[in-house]
C-alpha positions in Angstrom: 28.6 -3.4 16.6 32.5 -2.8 17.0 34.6 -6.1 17.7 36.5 -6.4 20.4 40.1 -5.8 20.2 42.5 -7.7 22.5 45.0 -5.6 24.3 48.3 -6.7 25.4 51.4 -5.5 28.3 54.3 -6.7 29.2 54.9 -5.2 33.3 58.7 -4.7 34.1 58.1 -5.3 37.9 61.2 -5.9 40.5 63.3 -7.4 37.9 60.8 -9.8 36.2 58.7 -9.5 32.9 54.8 -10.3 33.0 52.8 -10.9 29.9 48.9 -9.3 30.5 46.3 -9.5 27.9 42.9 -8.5 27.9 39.8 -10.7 27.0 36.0 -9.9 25.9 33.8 -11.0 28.7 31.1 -13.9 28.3 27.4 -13.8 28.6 26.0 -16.2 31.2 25.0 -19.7 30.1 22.3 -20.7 32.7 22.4 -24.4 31.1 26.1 -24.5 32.7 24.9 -22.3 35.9 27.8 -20.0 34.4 27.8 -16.4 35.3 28.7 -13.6 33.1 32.1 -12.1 33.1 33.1 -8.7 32.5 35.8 -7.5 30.0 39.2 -8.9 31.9 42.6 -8.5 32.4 44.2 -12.0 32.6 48.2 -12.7 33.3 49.4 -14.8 30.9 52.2 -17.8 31.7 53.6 -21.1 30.6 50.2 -21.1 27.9 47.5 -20.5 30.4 46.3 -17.8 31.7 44.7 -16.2 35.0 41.9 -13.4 35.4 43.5 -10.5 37.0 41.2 -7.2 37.1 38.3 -6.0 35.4 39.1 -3.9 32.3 38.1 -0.3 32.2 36.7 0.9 29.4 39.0 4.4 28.3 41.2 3.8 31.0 44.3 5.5 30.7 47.7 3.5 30.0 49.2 4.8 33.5 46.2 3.1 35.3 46.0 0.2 33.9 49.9 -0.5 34.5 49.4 1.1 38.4 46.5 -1.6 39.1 48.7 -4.0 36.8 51.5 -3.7 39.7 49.2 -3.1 42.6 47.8 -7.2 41.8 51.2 -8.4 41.2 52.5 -7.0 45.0 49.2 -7.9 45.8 48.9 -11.9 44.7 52.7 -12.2 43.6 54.9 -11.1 45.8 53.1 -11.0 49.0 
């Protein structure tokens, strides 16, 4: 079994820098009636950090930074 290998981008978007990393998604834990997650992309700020999209697997690097952009006009600057 491969091991997951975090991904990071910094977005350029109207004049501000945005620090996105990906994240391996969790199984469910029925104990904590926690659901599973998929494999994320989460915007990172100020040491937290925020789910953003699903991550594709083999997605190409123009998509990811067009759905990237597309959340931050969406949740950011809306």
């Amino acid at each position: 079994m491969a091991a997951y290998r975090t991904e990071q981008r910094y977005v350029l978007h109207k004049g501000r820098e945005f620090h996105f990393a990906s994240y391996e998604g969790q199984p469910a834990d029925p104990r904590k009636s926690l659901a599973a997650t998929p494999p994320s992309w989460y915007l990172i700020n100020a040491g937290k950090r925020w789910a953003v999209i699903p991550q594709i697997a083999d997605e190409s690097e123009e998509e990811i930074h067009r759905r990237l952009v597309e959340w931050l006009e969406t949740n950011v600057f809306s």
